[in-house]
C-alpha positions in Angstrom: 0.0 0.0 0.0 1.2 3.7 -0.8 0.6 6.4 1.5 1.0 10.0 1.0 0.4 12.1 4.2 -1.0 11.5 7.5 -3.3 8.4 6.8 -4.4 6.7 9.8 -6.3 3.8 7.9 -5.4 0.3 8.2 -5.2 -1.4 4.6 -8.4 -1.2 2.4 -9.5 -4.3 0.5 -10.5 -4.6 -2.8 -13.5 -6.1 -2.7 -16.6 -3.8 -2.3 -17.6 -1.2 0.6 -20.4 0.2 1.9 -20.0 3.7 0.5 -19.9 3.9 -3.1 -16.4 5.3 -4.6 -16.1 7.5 -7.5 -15.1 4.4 -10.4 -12.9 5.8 -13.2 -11.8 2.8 -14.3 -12.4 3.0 -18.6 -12.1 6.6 -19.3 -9.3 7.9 -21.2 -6.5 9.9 -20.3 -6.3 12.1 -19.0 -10.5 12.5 -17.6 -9.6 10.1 -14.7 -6.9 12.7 -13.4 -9.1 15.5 -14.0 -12.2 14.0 -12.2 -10.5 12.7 -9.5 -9.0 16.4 -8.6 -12.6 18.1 -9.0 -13.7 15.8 -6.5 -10.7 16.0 -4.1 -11.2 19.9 -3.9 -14.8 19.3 -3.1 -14.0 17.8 -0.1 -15.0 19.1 3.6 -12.1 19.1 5.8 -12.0 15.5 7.6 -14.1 13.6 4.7 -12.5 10.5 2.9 -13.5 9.9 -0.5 -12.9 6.5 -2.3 -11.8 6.5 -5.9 -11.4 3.2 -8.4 -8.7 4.1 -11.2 -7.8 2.0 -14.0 -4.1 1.2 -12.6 -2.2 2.6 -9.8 -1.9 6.9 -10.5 1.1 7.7 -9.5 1.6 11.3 -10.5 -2.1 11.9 -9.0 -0.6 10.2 -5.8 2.2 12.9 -5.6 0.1 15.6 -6.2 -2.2 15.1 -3.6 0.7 14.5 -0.7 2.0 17.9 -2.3 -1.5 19.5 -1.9 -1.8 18.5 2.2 -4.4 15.7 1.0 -3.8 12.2 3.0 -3.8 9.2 1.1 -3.9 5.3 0.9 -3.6 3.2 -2.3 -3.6 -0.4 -2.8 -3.5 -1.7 -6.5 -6.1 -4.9 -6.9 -5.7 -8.0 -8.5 -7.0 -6.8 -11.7 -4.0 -4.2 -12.0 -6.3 -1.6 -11.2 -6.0 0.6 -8.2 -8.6 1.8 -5.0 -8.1 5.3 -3.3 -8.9 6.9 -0.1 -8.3 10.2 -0.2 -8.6 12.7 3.1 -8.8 16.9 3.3 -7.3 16.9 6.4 -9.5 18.5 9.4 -8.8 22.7 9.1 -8.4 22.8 5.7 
């Protein structure tokens, strides 16, 4: 699992969760990047928000950490990758 920032999660599966994640698994570059960072911003300071990427977004990974966003990745047996991203709280 990557992490970028303060995370305190324990590992995420794969498998299915309760609350549904933003899935941008089969768009083309580079809408999964874009997407992913509208929804980021929309955040309230201390809300997670799953995202489902068609293989493990590295750049979008750095960009986050540099932006004070927490996050945990785990890349699925498919190849492609699950998300939780975190404003942190006073942001």
């Amino acid at each position: 699992m990557l992490r970028a920032g303060p995370m305190q999660e324990n590992a995420m599966a794969c498998g299915s969760r309760p609350d549904a994640p933003l899935d941008l698994r089969g768009l083309p570059a580079p809408v999964p990047m874009e997407r992913a960072l509208a929804a980021v911003e929309r955040l309230g300071a201390g809300v997670d928000l799953e995202l489902l990427t068609p293989q493990m977004p590295y750049p979008l990974i750095q960009l986050l950490g540099e932006r004070g966003f927490a996050v945990a990745a785990e890349r699925c047996a498919d190849g492609t990758a699950r998300l939780r991203v975190r404003r942190p709280a006073g942001r």
